[in-house]
VMD Tcl script that draws the C-alpha trace (Angstrom):
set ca {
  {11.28 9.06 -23.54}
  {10.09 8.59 -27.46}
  {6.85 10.44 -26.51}
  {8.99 13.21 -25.27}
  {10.93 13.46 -28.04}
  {7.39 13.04 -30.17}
  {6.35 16.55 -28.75}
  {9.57 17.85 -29.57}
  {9.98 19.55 -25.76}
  {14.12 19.46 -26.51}
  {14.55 22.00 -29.32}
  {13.58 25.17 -29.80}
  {10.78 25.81 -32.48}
  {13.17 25.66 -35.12}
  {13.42 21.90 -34.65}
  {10.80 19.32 -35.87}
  {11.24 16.32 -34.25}
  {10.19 13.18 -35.67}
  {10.66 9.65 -34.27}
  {10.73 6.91 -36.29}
  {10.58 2.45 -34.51}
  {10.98 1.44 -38.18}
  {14.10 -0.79 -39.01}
  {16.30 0.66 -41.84}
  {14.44 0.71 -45.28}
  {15.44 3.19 -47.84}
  {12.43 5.33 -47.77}
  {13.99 6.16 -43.77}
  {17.44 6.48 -45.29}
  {16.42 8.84 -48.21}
  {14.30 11.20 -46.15}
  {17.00 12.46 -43.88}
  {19.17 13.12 -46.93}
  {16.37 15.47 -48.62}
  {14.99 17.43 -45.49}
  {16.53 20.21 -44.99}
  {15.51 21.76 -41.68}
  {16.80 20.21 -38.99}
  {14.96 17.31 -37.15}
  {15.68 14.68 -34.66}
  {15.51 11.01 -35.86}
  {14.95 7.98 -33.43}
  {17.49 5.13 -35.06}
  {15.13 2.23 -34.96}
  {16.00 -1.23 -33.72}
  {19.62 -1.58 -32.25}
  {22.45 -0.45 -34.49}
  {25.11 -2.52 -32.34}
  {23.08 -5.22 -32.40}
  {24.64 -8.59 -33.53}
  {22.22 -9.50 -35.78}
  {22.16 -6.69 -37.91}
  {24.08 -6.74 -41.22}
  {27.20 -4.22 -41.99}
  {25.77 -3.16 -44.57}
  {22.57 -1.17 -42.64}
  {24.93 -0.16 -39.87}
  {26.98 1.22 -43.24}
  {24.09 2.82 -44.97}
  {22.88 4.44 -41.35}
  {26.32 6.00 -40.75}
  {26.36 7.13 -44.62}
  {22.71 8.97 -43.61}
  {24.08 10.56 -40.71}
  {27.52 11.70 -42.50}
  {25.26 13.15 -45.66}
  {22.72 14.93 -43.06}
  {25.09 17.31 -40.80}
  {21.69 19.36 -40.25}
  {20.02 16.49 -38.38}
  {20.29 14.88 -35.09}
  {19.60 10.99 -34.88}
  {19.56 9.22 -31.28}
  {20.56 5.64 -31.50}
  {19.61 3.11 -28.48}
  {21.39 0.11 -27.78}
  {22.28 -2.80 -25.31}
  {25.40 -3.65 -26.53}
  {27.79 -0.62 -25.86}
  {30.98 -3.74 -25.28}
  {30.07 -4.56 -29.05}
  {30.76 -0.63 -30.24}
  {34.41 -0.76 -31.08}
  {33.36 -4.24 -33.70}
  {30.26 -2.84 -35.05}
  {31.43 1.06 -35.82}
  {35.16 0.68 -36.51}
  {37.01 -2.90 -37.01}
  {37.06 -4.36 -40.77}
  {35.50 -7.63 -41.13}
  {35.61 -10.06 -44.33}
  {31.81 -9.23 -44.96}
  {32.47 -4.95 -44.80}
  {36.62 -4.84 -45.42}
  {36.11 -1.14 -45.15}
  {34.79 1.04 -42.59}
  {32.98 4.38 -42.88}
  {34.75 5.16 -39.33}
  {38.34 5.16 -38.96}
  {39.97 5.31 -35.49}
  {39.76 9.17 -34.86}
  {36.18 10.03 -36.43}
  {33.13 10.52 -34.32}
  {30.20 11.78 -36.04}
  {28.76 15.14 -34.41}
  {25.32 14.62 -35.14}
  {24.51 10.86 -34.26}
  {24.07 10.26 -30.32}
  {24.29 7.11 -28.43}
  {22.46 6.15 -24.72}
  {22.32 2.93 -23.43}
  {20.38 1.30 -21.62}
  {20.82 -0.04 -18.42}
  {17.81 -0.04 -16.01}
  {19.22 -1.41 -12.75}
  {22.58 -1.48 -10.77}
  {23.49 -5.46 -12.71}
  {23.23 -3.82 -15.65}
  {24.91 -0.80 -14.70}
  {28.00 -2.34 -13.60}
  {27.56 -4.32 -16.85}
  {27.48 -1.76 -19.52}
  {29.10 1.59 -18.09}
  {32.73 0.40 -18.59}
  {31.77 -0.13 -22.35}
  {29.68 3.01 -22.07}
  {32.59 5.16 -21.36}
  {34.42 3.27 -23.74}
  {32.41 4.43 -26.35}
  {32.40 8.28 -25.40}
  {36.26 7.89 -25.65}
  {35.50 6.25 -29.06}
  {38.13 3.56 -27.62}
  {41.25 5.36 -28.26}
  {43.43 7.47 -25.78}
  {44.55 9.91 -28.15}
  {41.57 12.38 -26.83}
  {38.64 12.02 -29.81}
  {35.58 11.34 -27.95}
  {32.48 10.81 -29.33}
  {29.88 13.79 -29.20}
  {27.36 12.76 -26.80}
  {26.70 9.46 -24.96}
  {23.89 9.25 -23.07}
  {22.45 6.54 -20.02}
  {18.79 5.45 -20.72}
  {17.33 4.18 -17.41}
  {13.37 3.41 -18.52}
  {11.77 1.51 -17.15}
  {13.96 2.16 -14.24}
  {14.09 -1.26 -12.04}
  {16.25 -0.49 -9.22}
  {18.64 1.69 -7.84}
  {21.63 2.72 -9.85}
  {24.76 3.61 -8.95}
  {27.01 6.10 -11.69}
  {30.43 5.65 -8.84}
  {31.87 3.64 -11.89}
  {31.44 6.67 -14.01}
  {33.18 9.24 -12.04}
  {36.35 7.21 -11.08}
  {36.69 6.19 -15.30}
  {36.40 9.90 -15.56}
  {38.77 10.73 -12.94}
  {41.67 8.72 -14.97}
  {40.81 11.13 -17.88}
  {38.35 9.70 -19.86}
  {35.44 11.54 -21.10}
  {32.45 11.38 -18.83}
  {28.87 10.24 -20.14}
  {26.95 13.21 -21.47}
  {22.90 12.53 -20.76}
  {20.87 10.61 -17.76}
  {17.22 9.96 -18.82}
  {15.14 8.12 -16.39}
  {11.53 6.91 -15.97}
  {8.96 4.66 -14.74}
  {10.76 4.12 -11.76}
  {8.76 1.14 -9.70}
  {9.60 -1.64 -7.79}
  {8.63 -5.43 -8.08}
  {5.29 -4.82 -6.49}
  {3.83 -2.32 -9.06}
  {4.53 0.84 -6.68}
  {6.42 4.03 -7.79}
  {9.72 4.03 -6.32}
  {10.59 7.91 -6.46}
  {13.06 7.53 -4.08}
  {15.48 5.62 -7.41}
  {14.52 8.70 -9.65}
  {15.58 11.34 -6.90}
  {18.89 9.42 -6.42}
  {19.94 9.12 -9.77}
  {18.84 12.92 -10.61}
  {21.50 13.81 -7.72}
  {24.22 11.93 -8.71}
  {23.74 13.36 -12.69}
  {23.73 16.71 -10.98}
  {26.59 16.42 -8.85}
  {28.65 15.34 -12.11}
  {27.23 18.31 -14.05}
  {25.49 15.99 -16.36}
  {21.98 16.60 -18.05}
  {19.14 14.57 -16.70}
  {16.17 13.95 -18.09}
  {12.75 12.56 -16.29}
  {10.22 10.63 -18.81}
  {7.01 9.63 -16.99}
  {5.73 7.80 -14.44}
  {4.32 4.28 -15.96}
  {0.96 5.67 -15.01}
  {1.72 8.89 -16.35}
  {2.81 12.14 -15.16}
  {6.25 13.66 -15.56}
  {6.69 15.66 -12.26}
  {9.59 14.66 -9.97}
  {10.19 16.42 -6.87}
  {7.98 18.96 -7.54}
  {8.70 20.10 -10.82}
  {9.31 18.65 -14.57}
  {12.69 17.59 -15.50}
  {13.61 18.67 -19.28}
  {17.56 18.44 -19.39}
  {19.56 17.60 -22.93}
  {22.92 18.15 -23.96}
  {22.91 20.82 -26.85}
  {23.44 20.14 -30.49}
  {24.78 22.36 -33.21}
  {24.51 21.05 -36.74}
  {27.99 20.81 -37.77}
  {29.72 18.61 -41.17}
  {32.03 15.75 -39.44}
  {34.80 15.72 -41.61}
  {35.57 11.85 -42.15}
  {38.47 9.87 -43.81}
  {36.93 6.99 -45.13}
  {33.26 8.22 -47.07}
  {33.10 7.27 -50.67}
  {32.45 3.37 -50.34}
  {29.52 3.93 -48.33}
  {27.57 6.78 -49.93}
  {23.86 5.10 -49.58}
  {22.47 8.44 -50.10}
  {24.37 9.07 -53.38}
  {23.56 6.17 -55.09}
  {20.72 4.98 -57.21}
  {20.72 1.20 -56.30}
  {18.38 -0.36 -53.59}
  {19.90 -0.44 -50.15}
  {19.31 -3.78 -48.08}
  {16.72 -3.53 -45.43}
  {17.66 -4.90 -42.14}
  {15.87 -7.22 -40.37}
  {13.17 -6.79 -38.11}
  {14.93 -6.07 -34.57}
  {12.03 -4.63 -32.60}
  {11.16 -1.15 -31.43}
  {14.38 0.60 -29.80}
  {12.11 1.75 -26.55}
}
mol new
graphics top color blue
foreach p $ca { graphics top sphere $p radius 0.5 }
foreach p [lrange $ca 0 end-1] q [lrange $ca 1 end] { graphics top cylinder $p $q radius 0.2 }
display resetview
């Protein structure tokens, strides 16, 4: 997926994409803040991740709140810990950039779940999050399923009956290096979890092959949701201005490449 995004084959010549695996430092939070043509920014390392302090989640959100003109694509494996990490107070961050109702219109989410265990897992929370845990109808913008490498079949039945009680449905299917145990490409995964995203109406997006190669049933599959820079007005902002400040930010720890 990253070396899709690398070659920037989801925006239109206006856009320069540029991916970034590094954890949060302030030379990644600055940038953002001071380019002014739109790009698309790979969140490195896990920003629901337990081990990461409130502070970086804090001083990623404050980048994406200053930076309306750029998109940034977050990963994660912990979709259940969403609700904790974006909105509820803690004694270490008493304050929240997020308040109950506020979704940020330019930071996307897809999780990853690679076979049906961690399907059943993680789509519950997944939906969760595009409903940005409230039923008062704010969703967040787009929340995506990352299925690479994919492992094993998958099965999205979860997400249309969660949608059918009126929550929002997920907004992005990505999928690659579909192969079983053995080694062997297993295109017949791939095929079955491109019908099911089109059935719902939902984006889907083919990587590669893990020997390389991008065609699936006969042709390339390029499908994204589409973004439109817009300011995300937000109730809770001053306290967590990393941009606007001259002080070092804190560098989070090391949490590994998000791919």
């Amino acid at each position: 997926m990253f070396d899709r995004l690398s070659e920037g084959i989801f925006w239109d010549d206006t856009w320069e994409v540029i991916v970034r695996r590094d954890t949060v430092d302030r030379a990644v939070l600055w940038r953002p803040f001071g380019e002014k043509t739109g790009k698309a920014w790979l969140v490195g390392g896990d920003p629901f991740h337990p081990s990461l302090p409130v502070e970086s989640l804090d001083a990623i959100l404050s980048v994406v709140a200053s930076s309306p003109q750029h998109l940034f694509i977050a990963v994660t494996d912990y979709p259940e810990l969403s609700l904790q990490r974006l909105y509820a107070p803690s004694p270490d961050s008493p304050c929240r950039l997020l308040e109950e109702d506020d979704a940020l219109n330019n930071l996307w989410f897809l999780v990853r779940m690679r076979d049906l265990e961690e399907a059943d897992l993680r789509i519950p929370a997944t939906i969760a999050l595009k409903n940005c845990w409230v039923a008062d109808g704010v969703r967040w913008p787009v929340v995506g399923i990352l299925a690479e490498p994919l492992r094993g079949e998958l099965d999205l039945r979860q997400v249309n009956s969660l949608c059918m009680a009126g929550f929002g449905c997920v907004d992005w299917v990505i999928c690659g290096g579909a192969e079983g145990r053995d080694g062997l490409p297993r295109p017949e995964w791939a095929l079955d979890l491109r019908d099911q995203a089109e059935d719902r109406g939902i984006p889907f997006l083919f990587t590669a092959w893990r020997g390389g190669g991008r065609v699936l049933d006969g042709r390339t599959w390029d499908e994204a949701p589409p973004f439109r820079g817009e300011r995300t007005p937000l109730h809770i902002f001053d306290h967590c201005r990393a941009n606007c400040r001259l002080e070092p930010c804190r560098s989070a720890p090391h949490l590994g490449d998000a791919a």
